[in-house]
VEXKELUM-942970 format. One line per field, with one value per residue: residue number from 1; residue in three letters; x, y, z of N, C-alpha, C in turn. Coordinates in steps of 0.02 Angstrom, whole numbers, plus 50000, padded with zeros to 5 digits. Atoms other than C-alpha are relative to their C-alpha. Example, Ala and Ser with C-alpha at 12.3 -4.5 7.8 and 13.67 -1.06 7.14 Angstrom:
BEGIN
nr	[1/2]
rest	[ALA/SER]
npx	[50045/49958]
npy	[49941/49941]
npz	[50000/49997]
capx	[50615/50684]
capy	[49775/49947]
capz	[50390/50357]
cpx	[50045/49961]
cpy	[50060/50055]
cpz	[50000/50037]
This chain:
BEGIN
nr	[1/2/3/4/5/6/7/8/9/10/11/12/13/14/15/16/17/18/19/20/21/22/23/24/25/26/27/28/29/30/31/32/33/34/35/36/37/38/39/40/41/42/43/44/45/46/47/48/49/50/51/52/53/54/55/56/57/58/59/60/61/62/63/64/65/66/67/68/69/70/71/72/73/74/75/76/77/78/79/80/81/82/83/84/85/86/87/88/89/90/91/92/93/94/95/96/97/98/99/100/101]
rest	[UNK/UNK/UNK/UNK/UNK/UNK/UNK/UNK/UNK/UNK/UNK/UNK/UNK/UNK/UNK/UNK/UNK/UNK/UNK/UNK/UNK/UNK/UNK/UNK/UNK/UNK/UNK/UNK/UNK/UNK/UNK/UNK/UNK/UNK/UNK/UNK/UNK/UNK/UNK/UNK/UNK/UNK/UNK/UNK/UNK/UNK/UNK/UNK/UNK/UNK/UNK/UNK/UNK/UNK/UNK/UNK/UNK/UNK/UNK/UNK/UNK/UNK/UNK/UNK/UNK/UNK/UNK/UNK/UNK/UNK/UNK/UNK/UNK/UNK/UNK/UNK/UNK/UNK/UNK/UNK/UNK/UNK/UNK/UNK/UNK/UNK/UNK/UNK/UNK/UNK/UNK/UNK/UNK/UNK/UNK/UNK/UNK/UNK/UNK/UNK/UNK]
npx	[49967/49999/50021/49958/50014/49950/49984/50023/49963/49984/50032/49994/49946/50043/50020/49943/49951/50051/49986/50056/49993/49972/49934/49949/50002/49991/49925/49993/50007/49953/49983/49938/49950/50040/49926/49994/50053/49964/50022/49995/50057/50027/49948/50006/50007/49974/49994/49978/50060/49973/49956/49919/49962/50031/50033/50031/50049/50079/49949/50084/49974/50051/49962/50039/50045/50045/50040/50012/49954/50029/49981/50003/49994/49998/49973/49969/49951/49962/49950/50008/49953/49949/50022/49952/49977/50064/50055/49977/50022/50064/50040/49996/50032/50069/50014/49989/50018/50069/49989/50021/50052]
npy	[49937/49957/49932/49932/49961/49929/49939/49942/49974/50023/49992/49931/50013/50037/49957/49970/50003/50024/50071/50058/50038/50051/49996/50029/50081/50025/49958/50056/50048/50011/49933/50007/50008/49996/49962/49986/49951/49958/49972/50084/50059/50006/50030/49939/50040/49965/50019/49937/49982/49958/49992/49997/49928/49973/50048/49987/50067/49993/50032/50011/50023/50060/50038/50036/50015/50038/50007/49969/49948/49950/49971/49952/49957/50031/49946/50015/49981/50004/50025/50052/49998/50056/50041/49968/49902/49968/49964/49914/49942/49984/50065/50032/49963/50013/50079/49991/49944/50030/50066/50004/49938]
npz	[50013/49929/50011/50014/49969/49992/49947/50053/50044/50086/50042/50015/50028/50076/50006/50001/50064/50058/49979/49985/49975/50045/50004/49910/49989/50040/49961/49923/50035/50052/49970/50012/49951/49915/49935/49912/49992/49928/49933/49973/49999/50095/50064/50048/50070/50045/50066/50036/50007/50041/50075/50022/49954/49937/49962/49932/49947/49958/49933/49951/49933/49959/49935/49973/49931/49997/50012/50056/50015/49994/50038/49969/50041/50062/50053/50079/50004/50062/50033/49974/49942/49993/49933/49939/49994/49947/50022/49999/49953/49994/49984/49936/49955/50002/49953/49930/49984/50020/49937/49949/49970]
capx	[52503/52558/52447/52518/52493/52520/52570/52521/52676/52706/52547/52606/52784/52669/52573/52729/52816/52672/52701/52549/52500/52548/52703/52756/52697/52774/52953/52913/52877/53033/53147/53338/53434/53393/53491/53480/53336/53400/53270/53284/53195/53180/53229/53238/53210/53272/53216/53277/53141/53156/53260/53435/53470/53349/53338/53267/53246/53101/53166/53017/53066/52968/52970/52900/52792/52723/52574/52592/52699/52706/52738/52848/52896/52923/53015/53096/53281/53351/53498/53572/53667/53796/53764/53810/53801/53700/53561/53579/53549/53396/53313/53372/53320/53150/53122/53195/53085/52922/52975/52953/52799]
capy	[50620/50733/50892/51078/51210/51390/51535/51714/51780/51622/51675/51857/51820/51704/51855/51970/51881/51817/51615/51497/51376/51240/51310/51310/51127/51088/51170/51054/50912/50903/51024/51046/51078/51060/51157/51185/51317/51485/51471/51299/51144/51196/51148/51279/51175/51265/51257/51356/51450/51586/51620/51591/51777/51813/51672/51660/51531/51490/51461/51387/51373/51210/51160/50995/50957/50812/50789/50902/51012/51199/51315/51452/51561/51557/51680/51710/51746/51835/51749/51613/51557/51432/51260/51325/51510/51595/51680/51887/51992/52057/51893/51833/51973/51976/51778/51811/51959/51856/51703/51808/51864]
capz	[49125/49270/49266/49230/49343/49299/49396/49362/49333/49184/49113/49122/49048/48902/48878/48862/48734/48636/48702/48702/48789/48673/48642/48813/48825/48671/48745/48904/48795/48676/48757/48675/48828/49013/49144/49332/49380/49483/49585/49709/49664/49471/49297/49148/48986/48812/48626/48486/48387/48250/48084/48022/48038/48188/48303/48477/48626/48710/48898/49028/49195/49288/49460/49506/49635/49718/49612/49452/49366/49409/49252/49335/49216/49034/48901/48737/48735/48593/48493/48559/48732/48756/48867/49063/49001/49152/49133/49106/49259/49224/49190/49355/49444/49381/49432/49576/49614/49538/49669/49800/49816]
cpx	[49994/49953/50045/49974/50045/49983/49967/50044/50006/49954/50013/50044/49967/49978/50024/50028/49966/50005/49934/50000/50033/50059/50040/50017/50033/50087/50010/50016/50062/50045/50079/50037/49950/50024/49958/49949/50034/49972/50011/49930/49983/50039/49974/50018/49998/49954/50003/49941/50023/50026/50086/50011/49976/49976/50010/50003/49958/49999/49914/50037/49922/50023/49943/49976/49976/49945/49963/50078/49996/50054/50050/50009/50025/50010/50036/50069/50030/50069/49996/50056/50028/49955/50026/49978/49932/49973/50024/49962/49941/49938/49991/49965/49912/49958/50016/49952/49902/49983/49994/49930/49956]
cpy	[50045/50071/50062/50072/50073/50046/50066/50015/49958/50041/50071/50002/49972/50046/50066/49994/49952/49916/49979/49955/49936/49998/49976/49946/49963/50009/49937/49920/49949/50041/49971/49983/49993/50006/49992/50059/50062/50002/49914/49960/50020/49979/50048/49938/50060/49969/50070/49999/50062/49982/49982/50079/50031/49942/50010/49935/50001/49961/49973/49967/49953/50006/49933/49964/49919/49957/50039/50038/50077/50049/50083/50083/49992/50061/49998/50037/50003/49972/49930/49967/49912/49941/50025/50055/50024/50052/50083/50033/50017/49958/49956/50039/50007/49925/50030/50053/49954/49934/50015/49993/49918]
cpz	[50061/49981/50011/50045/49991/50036/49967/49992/49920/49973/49970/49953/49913/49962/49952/49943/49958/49986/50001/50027/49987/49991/50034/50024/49953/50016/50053/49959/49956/50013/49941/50048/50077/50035/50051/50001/50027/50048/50034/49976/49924/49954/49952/49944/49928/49939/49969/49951/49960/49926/50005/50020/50054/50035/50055/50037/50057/50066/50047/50059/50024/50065/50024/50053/50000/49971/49936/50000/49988/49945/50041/49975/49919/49945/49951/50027/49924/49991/50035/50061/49979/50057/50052/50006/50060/49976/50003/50066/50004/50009/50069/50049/50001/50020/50047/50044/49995/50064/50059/50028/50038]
């Protein structure tokens, strides 16, 4: 089994929107969908999560390395997006902003 390496922002993002570890791994594990990352060299893996009238998905950006897999970020999106549909502005900007540092 490849080992999991998280970041501080994931753990912050986990934190944030009340995600566990398990979860996250359990998201990685069995994912629904699996798109293209925004940042290079990643993959954003999907599962849906919630109620019939209030449901959520539980997005976890990966990027894998060499010699493990590095958790990079990881959040809940209310409702529910299309396959393709790009990510909302804000979400991008905040990865993008977390990726620099």
């Amino acid at each position: 089994m490849i080992p999991l390496v998280w970041t501080t922002h994931s753990r912050f993002k986990m934190r944030e929107h009340g995600l566990s570890e398990s979860r996250v791994k359990r998201v990685i594990n069995s994912p629904e969908r699996v798109e293209e990352g925004i940042a290079e060299g990643t993959v954003a893996v999907m599962k849906s999560a919630g109620t019939i009238k209030h449901p959520y998905e539980i997005w976890v950006m990966v990027s894998k390395e060499s010699a493990s897999k590095k958790i990079v970020s990881a959040w809940k999106y209310p409702g529910k997006t299309k396959p393709g549909e790009p990510l909302p502005r804000e979400i991008v900007w905040e990865l993008r902003a977390a990726l620099t540092y």
